[in-house]
N, CA and C of each residue as an Amber inpcrd file, in Angstrom:
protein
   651
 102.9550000  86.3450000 130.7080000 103.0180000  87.8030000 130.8100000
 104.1570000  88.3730000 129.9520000 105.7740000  87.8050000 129.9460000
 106.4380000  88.2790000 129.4450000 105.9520000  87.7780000 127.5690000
 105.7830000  87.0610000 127.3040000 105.2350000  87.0010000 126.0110000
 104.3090000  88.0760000 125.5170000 103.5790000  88.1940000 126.0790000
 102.1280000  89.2790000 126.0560000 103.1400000  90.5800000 125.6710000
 103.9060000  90.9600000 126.3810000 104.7780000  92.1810000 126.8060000
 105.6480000  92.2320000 125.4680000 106.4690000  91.1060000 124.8600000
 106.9160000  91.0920000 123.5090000 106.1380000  91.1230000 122.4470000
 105.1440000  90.6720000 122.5570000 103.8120000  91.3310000 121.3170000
 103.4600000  92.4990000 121.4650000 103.5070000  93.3600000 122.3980000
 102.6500000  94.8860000 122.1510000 103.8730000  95.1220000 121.6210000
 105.3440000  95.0130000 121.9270000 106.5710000  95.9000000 121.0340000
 106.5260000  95.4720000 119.6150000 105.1050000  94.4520000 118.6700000
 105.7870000  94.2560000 117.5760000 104.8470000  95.3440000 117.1980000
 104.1790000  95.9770000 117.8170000 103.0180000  97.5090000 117.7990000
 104.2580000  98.7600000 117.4330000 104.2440000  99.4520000 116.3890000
 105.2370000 100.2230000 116.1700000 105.2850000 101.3300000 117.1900000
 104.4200000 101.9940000 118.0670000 104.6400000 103.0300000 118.2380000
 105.1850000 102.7560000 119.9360000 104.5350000 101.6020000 120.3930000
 105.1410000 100.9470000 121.4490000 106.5370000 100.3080000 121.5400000
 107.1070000 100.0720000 120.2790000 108.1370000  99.6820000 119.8130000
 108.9150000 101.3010000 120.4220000 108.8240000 101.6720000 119.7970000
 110.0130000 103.3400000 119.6710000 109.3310000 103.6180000 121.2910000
 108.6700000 103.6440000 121.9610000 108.5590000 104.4780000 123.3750000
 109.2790000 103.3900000 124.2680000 109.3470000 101.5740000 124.1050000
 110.1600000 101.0450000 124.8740000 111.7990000 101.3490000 124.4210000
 111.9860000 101.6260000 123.3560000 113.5410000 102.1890000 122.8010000
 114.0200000 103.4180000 123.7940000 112.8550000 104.3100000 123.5780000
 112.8910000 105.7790000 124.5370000 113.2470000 105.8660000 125.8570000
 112.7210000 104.8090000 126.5590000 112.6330000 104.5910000 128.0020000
 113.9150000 103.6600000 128.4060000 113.8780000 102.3420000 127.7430000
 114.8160000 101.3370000 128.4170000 116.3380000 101.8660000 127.4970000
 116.4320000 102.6250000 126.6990000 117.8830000 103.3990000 126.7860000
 118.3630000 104.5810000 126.1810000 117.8270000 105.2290000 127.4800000
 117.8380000 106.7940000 127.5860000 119.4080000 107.1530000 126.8980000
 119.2470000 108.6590000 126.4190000 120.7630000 108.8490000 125.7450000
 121.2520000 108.3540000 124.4820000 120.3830000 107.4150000 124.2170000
 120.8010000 106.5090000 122.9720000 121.2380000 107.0680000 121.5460000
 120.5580000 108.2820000 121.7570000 120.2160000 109.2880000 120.0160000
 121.6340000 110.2460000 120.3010000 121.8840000 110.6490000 121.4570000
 123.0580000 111.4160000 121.9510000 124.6980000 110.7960000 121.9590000
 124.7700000 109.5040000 122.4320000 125.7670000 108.9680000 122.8590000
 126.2010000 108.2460000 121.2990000 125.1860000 107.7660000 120.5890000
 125.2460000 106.4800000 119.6240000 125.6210000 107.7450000 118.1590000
 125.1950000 109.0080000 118.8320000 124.9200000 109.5780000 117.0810000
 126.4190000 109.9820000 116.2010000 127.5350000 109.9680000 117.2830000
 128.6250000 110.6130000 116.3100000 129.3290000 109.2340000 115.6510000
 129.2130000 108.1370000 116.3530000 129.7420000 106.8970000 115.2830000
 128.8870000 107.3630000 114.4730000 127.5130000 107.0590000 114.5650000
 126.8710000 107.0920000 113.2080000 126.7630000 107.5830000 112.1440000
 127.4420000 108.8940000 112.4480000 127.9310000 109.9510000 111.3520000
 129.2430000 109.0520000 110.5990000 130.2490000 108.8400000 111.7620000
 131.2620000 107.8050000 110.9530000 131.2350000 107.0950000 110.3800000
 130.4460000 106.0670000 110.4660000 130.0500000 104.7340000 109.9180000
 129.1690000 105.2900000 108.5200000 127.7390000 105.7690000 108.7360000
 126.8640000 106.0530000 108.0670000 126.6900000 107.6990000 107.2310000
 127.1280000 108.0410000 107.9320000 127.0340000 109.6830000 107.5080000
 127.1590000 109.9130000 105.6410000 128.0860000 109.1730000 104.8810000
 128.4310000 109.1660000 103.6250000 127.5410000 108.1900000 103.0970000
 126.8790000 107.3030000 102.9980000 126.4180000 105.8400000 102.4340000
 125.6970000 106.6670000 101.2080000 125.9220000 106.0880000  99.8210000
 125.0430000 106.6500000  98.6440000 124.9220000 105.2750000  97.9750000
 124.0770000 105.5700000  97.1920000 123.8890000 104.1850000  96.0820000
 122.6430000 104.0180000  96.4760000 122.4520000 102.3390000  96.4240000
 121.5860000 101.4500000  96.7160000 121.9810000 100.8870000  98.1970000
 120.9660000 101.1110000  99.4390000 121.6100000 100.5180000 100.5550000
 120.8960000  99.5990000 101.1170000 120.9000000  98.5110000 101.4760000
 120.0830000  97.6880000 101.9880000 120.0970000  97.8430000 103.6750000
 118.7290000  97.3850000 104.2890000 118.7670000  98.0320000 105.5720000
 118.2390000  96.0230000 106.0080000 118.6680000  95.6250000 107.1650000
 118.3410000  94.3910000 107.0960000 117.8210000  93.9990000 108.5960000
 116.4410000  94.1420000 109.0450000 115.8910000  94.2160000 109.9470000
 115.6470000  95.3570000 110.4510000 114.8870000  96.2300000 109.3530000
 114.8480000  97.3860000 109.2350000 113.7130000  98.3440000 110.4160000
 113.0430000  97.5790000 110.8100000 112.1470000  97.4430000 112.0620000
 111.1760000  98.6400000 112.0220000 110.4540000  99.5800000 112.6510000
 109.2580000 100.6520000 112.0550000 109.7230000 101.7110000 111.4540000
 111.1510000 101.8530000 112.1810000 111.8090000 103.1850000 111.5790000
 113.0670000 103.0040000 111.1630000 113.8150000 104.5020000 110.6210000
 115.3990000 104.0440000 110.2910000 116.4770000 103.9690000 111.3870000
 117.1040000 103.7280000 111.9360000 117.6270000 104.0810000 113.2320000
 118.9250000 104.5860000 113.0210000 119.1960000 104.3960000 111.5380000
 120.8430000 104.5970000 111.1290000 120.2830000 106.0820000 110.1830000
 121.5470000 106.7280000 109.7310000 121.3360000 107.9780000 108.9970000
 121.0740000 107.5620000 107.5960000 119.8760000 108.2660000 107.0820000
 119.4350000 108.5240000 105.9010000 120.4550000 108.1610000 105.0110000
 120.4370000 107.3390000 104.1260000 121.8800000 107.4780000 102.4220000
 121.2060000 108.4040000 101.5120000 122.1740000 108.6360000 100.9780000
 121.9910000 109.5280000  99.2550000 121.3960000 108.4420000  98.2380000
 120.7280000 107.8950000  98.2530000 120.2640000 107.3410000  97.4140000
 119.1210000 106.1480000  97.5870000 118.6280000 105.1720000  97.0460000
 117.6950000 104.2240000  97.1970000 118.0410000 103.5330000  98.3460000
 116.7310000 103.7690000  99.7070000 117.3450000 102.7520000 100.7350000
 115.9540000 101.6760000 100.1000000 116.2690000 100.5040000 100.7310000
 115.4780000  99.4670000 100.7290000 115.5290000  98.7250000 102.4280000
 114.3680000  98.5660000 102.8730000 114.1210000  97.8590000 104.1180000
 113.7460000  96.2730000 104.2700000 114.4090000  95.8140000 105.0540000
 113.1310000  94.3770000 105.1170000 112.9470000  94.1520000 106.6120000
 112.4390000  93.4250000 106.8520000 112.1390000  92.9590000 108.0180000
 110.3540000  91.8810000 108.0640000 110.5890000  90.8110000 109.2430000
 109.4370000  89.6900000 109.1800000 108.2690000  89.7510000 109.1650000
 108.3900000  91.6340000 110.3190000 106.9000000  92.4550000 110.3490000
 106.2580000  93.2220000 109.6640000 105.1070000  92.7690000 109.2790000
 104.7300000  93.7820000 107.9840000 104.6100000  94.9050000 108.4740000
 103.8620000  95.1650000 109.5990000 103.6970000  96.5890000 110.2130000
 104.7200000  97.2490000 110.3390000 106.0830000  96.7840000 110.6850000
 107.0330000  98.1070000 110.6760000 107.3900000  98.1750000 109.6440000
 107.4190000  97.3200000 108.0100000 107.8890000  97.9020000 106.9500000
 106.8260000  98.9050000 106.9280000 105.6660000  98.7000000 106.5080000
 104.7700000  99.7060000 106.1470000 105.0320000 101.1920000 107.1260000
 105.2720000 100.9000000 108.2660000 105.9380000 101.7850000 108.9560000
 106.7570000 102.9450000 108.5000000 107.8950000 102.2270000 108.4180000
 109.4010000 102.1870000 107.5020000 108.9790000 103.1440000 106.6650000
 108.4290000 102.6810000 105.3850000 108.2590000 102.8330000 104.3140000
 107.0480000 104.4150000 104.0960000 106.3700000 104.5850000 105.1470000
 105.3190000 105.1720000 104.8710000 104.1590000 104.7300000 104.2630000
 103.8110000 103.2120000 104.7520000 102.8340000 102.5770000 103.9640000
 103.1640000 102.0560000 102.3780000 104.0870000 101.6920000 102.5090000
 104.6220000 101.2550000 100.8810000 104.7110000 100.3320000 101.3700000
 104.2520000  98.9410000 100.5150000 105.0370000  97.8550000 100.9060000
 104.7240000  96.9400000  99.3730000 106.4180000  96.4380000  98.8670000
 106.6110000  96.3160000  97.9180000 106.3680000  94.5590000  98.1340000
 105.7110000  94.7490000  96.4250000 105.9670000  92.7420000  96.5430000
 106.4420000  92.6750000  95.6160000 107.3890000  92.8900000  94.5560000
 108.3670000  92.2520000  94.0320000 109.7090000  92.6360000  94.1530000
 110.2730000  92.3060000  94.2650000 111.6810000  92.0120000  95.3530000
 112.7520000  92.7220000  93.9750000 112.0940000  92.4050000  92.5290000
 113.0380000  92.5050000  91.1890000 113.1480000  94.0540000  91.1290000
 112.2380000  94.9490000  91.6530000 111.8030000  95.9820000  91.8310000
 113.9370000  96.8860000  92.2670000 114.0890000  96.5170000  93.0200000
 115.2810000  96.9610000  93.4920000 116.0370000  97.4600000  92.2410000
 116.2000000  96.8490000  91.5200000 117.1400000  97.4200000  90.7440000
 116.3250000  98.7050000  89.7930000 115.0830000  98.3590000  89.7410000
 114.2370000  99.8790000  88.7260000 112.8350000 100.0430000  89.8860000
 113.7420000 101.1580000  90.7340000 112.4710000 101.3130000  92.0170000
 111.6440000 102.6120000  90.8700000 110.2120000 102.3620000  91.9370000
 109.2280000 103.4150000  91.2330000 109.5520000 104.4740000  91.0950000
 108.8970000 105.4080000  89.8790000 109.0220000 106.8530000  89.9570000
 108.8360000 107.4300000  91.2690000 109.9900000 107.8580000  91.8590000
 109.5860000 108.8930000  93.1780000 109.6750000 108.3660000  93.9000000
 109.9980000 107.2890000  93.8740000 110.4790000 106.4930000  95.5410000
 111.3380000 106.4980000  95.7330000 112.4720000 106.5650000  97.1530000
 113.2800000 106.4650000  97.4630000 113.3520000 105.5340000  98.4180000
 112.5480000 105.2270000  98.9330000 112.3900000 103.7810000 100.2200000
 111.8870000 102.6880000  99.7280000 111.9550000 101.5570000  99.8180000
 111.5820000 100.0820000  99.5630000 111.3330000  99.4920000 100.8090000
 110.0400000  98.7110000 101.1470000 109.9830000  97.8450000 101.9370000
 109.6940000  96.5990000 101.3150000 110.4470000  95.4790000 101.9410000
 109.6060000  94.0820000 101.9480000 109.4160000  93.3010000 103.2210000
 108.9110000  92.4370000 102.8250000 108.9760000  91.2210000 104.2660000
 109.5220000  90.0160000 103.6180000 110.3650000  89.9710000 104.6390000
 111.7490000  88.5970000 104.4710000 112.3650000  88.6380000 105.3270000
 112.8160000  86.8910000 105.4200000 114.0510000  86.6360000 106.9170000
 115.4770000  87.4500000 106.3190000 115.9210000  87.7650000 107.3480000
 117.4370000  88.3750000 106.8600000 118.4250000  87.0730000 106.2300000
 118.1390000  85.5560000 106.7080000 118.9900000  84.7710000 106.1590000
 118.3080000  84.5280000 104.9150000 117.4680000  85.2920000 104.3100000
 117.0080000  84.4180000 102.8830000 116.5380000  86.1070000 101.9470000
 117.4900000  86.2450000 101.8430000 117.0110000  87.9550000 101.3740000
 116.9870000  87.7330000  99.6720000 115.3900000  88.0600000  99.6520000
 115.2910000  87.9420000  98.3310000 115.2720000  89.1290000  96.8870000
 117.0560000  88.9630000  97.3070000 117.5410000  90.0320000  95.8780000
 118.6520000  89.3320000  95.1360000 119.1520000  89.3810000  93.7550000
 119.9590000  88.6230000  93.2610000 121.4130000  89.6210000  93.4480000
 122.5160000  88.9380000  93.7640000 123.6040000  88.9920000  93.7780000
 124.6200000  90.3780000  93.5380000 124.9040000  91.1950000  94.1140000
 125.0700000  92.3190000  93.7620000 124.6610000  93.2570000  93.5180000
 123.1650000  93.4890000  94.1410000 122.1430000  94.1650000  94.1110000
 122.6540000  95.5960000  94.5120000 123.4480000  95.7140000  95.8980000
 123.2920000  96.7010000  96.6950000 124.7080000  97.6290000  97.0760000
 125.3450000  98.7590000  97.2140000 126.1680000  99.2060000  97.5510000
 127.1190000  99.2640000  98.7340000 125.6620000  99.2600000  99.8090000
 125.9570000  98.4720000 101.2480000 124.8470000  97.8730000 101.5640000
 125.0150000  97.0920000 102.6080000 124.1710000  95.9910000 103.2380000
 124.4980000  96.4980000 104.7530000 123.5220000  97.1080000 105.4360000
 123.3000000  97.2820000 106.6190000 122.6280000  96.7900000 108.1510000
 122.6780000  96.6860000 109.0230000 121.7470000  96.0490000 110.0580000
 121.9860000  97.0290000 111.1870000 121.3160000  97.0270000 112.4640000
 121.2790000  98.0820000 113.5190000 120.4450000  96.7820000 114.6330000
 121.0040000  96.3020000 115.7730000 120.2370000  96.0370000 116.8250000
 119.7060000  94.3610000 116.4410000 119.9720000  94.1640000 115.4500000
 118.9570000  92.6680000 115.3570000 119.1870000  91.0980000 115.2950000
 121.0720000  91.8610000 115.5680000 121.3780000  90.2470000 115.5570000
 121.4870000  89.6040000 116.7140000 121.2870000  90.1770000 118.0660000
 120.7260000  89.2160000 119.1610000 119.3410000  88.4580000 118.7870000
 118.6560000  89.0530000 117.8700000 117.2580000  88.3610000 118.0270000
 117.2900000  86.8650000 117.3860000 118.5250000  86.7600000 116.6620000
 118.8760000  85.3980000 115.8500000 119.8860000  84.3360000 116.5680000
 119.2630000  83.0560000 116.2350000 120.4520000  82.1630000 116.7200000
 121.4200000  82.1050000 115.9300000 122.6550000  81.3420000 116.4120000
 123.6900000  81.3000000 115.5510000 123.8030000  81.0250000 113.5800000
 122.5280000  79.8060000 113.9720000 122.8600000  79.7440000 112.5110000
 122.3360000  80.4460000 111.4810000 121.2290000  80.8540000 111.6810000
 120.5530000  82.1250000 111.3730000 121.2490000  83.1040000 111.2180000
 122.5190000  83.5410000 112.1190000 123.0550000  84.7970000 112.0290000
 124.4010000  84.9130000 111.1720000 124.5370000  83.6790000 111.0530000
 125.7020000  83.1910000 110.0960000 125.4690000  83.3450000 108.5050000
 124.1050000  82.5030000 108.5580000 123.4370000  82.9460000 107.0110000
 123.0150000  84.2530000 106.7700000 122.7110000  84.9490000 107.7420000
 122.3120000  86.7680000 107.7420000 123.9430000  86.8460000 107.2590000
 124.4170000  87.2640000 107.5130000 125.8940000  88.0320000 107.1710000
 125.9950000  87.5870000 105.7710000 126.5510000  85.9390000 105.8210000
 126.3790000  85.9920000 103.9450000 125.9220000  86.0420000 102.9900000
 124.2680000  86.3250000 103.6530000 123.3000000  86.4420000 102.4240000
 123.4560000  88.1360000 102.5230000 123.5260000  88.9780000 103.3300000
 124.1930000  90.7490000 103.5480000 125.7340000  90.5790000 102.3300000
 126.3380000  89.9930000 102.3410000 128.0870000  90.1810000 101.6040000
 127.4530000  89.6270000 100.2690000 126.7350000  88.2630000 100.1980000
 126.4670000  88.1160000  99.2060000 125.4510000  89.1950000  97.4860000
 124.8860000  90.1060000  98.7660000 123.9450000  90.9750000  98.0910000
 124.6870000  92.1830000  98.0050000 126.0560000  92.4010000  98.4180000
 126.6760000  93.8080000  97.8400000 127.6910000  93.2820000  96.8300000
 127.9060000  94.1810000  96.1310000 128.8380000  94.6380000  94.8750000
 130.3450000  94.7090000  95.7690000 130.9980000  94.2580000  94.8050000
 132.5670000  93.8910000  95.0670000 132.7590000  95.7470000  95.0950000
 133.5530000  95.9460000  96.4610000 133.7380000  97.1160000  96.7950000
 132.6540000  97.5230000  97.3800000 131.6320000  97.3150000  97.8770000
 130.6350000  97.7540000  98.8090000 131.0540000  97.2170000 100.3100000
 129.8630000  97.7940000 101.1570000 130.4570000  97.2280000 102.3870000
 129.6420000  96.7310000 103.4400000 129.6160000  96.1460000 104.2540000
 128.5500000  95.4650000 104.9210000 128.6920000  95.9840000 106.3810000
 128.1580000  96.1880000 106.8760000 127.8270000  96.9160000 108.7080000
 127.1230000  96.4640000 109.3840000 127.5050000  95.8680000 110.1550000
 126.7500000  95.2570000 111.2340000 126.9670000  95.9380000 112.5380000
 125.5920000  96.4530000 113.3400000 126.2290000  96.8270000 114.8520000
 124.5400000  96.2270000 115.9820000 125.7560000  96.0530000 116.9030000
 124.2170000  95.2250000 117.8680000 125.0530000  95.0520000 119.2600000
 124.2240000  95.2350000 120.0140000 124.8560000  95.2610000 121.4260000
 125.5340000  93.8340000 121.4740000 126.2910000  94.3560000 122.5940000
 126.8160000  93.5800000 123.3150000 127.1670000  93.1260000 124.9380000
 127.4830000  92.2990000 125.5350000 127.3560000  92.1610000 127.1940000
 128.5250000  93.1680000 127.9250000 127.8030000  93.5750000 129.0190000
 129.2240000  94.1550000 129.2710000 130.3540000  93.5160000 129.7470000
 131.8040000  93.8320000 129.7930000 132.6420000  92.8180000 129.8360000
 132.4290000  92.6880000 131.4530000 131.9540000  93.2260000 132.5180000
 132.2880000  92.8220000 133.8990000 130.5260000  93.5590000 134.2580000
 129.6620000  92.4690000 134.5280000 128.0930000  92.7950000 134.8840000
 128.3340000  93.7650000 136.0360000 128.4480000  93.3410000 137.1180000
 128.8990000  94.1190000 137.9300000 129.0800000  95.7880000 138.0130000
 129.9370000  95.9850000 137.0750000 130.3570000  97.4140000 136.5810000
 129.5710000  97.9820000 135.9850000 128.6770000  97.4620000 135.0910000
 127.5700000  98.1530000 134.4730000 125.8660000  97.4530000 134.8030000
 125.4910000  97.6280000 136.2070000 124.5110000  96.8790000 136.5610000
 122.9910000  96.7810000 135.6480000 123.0220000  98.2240000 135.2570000
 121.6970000  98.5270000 134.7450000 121.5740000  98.0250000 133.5410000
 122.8980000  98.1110000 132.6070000 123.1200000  97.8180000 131.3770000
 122.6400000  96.2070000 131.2000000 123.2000000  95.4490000 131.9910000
 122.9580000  93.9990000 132.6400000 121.6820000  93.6940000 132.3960000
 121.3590000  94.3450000 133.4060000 119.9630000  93.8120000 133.5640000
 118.8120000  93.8920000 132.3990000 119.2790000  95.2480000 131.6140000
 118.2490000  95.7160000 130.4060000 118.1930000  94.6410000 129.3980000
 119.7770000  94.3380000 129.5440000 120.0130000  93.3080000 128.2770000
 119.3880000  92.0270000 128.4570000 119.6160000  91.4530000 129.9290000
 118.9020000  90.3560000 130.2610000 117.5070000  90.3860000 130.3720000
 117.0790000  91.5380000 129.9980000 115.2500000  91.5570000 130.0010000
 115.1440000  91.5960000 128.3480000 115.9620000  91.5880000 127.9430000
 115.8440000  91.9540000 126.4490000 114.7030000  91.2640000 125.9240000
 113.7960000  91.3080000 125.1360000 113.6970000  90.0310000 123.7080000
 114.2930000  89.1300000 123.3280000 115.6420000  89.9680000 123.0470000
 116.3690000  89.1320000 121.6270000 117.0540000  88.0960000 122.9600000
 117.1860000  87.1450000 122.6910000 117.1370000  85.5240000 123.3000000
 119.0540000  85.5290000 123.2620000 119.6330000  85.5580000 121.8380000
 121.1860000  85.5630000 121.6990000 121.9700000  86.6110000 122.0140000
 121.6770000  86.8860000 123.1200000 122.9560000  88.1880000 123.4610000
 124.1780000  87.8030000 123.4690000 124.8770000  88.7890000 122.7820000
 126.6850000  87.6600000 123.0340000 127.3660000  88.8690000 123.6080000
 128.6460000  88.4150000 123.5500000 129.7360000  89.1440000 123.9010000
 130.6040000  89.4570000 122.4810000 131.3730000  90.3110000 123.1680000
 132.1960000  91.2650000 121.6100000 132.6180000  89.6640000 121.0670000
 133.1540000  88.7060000 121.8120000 134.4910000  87.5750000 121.2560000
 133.4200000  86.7840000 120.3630000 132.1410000  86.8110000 120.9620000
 131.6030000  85.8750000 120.2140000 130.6210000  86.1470000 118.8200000
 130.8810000  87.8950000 118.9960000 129.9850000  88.5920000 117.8480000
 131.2160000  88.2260000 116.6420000 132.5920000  88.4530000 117.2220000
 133.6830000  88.5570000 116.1630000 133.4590000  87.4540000 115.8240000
 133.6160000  86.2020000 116.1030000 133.9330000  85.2820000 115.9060000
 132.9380000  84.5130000 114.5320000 131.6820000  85.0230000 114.9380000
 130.4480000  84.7940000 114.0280000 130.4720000  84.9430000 112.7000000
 130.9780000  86.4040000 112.5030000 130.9830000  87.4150000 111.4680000
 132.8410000  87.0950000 110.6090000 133.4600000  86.2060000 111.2570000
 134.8180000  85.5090000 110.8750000 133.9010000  83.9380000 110.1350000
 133.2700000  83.5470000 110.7830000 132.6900000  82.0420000 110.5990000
 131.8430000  82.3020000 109.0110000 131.2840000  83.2710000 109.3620000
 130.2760000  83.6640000 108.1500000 131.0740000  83.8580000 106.8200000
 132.4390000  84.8590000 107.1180000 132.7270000  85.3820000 106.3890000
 134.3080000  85.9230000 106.6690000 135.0420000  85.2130000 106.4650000
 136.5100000  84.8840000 106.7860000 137.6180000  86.4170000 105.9870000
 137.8080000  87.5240000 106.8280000 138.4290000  88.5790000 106.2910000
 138.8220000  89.7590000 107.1770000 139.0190000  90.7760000 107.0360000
 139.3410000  91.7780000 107.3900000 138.2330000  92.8430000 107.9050000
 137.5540000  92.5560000 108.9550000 136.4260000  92.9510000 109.6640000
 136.6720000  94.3540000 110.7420000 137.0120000  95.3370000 110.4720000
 137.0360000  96.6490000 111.5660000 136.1790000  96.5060000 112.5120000
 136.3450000  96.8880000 113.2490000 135.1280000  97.0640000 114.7380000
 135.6130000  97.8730000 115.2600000 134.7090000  98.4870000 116.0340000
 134.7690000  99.6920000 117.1080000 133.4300000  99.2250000 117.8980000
 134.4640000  99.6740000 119.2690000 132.9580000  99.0800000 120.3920000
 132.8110000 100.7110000 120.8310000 131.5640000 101.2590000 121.4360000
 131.2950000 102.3560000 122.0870000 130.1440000 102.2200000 123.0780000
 130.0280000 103.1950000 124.1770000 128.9040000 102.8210000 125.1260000
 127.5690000 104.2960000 124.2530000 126.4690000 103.5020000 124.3080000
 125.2560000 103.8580000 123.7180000 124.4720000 104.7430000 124.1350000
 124.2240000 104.0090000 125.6960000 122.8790000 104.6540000 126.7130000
 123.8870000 105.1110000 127.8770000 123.0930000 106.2180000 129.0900000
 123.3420000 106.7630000 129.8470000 123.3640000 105.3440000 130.6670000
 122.7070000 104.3250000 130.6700000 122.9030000 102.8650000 131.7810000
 123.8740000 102.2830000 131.4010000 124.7190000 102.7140000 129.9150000
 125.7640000 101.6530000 129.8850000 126.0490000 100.5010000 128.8630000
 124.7080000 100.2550000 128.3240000 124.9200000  99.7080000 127.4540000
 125.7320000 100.0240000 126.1530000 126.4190000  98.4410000 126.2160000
 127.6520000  99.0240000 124.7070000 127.4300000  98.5630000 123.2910000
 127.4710000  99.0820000 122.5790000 127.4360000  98.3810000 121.2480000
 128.7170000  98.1510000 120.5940000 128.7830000  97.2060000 119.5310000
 129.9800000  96.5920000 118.4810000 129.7990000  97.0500000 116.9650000
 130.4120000  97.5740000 116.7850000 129.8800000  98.2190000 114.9540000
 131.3410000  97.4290000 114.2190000 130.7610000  96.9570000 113.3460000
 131.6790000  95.7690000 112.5050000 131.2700000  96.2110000 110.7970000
 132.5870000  96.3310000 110.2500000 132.4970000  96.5780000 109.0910000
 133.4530000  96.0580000 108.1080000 133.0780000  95.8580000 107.2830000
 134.1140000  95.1520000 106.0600000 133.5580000  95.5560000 104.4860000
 134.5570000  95.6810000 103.6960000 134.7990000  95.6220000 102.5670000
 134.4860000  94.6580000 101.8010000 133.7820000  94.4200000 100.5050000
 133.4270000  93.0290000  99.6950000 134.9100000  93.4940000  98.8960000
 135.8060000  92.3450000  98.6160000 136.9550000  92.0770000  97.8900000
 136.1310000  91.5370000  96.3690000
């Protein structure tokens, strides 16, 4: 049953109404980081588990999506869905969105492709080592002076205190839920530097997220 229940969410529109429901507030509570974090992004931005829709704010310039499901790039994208990956650097007349399908640890763009490298929500869905190669194949694909962002929930520090939050998370999908120590720690393993974070609570139940950002040197 619970399997059955994770296949209708890879259904896009069932996707965004379980978002709606299991964490109410989310667009309210989550939106003024996002102005912080995201509000400025121009260039070329890479979006990395980009899922049916954008969930982060629009950039000034060429976003590109990926993600495993074809249906939410095409989603994403408005029914675009790109197959050559070389495309990034001379996107079509009149496009401003890119979709492909690709794992986030094997992102197929060459080296300095992108201005920032972004993600929203998807690195519980990965195991460790998976999420290790996500980050450096993300640092590896921005330009020295670009910046990489990662944000994805996290447990609350005392279950107890935030019951509902708890429980949502433990019904989750994504299989790797961590805690802030062990999100840091990942994103140090991956990629050994000067990593900002800011934690904030998301939903009206409580749930918190970790937004992690760094600079390519």
């Amino acid at each position: 049953m619970v399997n059955r229940i994770y296949r209708l969410l890879e259904v896009p529109s069932i996707y965004r109404l379980a978002n709606a429901v299991l964490a109410p507030g989310w667009s309210h509570l989550i939106g003024p980081l996002y102005q912080r974090v995201f509000g400025h992004s121009t260039g070329r931005v890479l979006d990395v588990g980009c899922g049916p829709g954008l969930k982060t704010p629009r950039p000034k310039g060429l976003l590109v999506g990926i993600d495993v499901n074809s249906s939410y790039i095409k989603d994403f994208t408005g029914g675009f869905l790109d197959q050559d990956a070389g495309l990034v650097c001379r996107p079509p007349a009149g496009r401003e969105c890119l979709g492909y399908v690709a794992s986030a640890d094997q992102l197929p763009f060459p080296e300095d492709s992108f201005d920032e490298a972004r993600t929203s929500l998807v690195f519980h869905h990965l195991p460790r080592v998976v999420a290790v190669r996500a980050v450096q194949e993300m640092v590896r694909c921005v330009r020295k002076g670009g910046r990489v962002i990662l944000l994805d929930l996290v447990w609350p520090r005392k279950a107890w205190a935030r019951p509902l939050a708890w429980l949502t998370l433990s019904l989750d999908r994504g299989r790797f839920m961590r805690s802030q120590e062990e999100l840091l720690a990942l994103t140090q393993e991956a990629c050994p530097g000067s990593w900002n974070w800011e934690r904030c609570t998301g939903t009206y139940t409580g749930m918190e997220y970790l937004c992690l950002q760094m600079e390519k040197k």
